[in-house]
N, C-alpha and C positions, 0 to 999 in steps of 0.2 A: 613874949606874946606871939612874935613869928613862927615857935618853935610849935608852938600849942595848936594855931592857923593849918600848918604843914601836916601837923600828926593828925588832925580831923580830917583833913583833906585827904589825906592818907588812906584812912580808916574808912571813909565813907566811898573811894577807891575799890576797896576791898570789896565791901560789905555787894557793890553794887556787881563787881564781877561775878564773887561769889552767885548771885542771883541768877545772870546768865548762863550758868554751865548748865550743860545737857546734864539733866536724870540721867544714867547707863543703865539705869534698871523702870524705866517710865514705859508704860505701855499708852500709846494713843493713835487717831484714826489712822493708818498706815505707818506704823513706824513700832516699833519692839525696842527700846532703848537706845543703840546708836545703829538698828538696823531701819532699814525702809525698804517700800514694796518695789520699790525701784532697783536695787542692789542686785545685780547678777553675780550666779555662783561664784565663779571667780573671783570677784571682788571680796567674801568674805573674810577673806587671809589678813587683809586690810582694815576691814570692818572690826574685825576683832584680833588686832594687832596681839592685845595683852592678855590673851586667851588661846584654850587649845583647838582650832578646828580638826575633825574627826571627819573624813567624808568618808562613807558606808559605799564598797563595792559594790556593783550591781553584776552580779553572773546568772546563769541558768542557776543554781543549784541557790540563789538566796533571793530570788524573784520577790518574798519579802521584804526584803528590806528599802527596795524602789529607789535608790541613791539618796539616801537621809545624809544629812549632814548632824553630826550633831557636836557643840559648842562645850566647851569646859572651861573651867575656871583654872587658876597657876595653883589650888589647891588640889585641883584633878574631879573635882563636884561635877555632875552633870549641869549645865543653865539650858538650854534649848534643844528642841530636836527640830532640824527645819525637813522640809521637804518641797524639792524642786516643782516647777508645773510640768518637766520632762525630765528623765531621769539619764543621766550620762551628759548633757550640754549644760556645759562651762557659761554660756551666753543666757540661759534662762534664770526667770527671778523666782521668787520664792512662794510657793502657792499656800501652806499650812505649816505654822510653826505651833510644837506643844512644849508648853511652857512648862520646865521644870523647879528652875528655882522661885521659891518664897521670894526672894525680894525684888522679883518685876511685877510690878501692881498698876493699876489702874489712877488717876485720879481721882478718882473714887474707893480706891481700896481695895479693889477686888484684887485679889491674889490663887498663887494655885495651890496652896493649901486652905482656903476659905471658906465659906458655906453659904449653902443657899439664901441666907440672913439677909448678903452682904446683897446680892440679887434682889431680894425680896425690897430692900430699903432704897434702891440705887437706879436700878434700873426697870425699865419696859421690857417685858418677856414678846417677842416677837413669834416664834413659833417654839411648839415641845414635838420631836419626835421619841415614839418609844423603840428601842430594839429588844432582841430577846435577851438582854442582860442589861440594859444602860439606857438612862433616858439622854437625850439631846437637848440642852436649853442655847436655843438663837435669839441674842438680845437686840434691840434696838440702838440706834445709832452708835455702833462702836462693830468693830472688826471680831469682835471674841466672842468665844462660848465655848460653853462648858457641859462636860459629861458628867454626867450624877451617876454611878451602880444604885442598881436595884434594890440591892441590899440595904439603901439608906430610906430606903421606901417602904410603908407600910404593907403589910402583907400584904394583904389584897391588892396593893397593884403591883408586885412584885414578878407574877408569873403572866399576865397578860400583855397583849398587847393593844388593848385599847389607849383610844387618846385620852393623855394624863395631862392633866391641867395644871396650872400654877399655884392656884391653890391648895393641890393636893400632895404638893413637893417641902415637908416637915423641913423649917428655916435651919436644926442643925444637918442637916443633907449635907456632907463634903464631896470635894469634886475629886472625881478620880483624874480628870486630865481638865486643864485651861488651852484652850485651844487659842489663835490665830489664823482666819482664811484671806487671803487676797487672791481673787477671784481674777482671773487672767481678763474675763469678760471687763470689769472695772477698768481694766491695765487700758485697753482697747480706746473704752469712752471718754477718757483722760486726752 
């Protein structure tokens, strides 16, 4: 009977640990799985120990690419592309991350292969900007948003640039980019 006592004990041990570990792939208010808005460049080598960090030179001749960092997996997969709030300091945190792997999701489900569905059912649409290829959807209380192409967009709003509304964004809409901003301004009021 002690032996029985031990093994629940055990067991329920487990089960309780198990509960505690961090998602590595949980997107929530400041935080990208085991990243946060507090982590300076530097630190990411640490932050993603079991990963490949990738930092993007910054010269004249590639002024695009703005010192991205971008994250891989030990399969060589793309998961993240960060980008600094200044590009070349080691000391600075992380202003916009676009999320590439599928399996960092929201608590709610949103993911970056998703669709407007998951929006529609989930969350408060804060603001839509349009640009001349891509709409902008800013949701309410959460750090993310997401880019829709135009192309997922009925014709008619396809080539203007009037304000597009929420309910004019067709729920299988997929996202071309899931985004991440931590807003340096935020950093400040903290």
């Amino acid at each position: 009977m002690r032996k029985f006592w031990l093994a629940a004990a055990a067991a329920a041990l487990t089960v309780v640990s198990c509960n505690n570990e961090k998602d590595p792939f949980l997107i929530g208010q400041g935080q990208v799985g085991n990243l946060s808005k507090t982590v300076q460049v530097k630190e990411l080598d640490s932050v993603f120990a079991l990963d490949s960090v990738v930092k993007i030179a910054v010269t004249e001749d590639q002024i695009v690419a703005g010192g991205d960092v971008e994250i891989y997996d030990k399969a060589g997969s793309l998961l993240l592309v960060l980008t600094p709030h200044a590009p070349k300091a080691d000391t600075n945190t992380i202003q916009t991350i676009r999320i590439v792997d599928p399996r960092f999701k929201t608590e709610k489900g949103l993911t970056a292969d998703g669709t407007y569905k998951t929006i529609k059912e989930n969350y408060t649409v804060s603001d839509i900007y349009s640009t001349l290829s891509s709409v902008v959807v800013n949701l309410n209380e959460t750090d993310v948003y997401v880019v829709i192409d135009k192309a997922q967009l009925p014709e008619s709003l396809r080539y203007t640039s009037n304000k597009i509304e929420a309910t004019q964004i067709p729920e299988t809409a997929k996202f071309k980019f899931m985004m991440v901003s931590w807003d340096q301004e935020e950093k400040a009021e903290e």
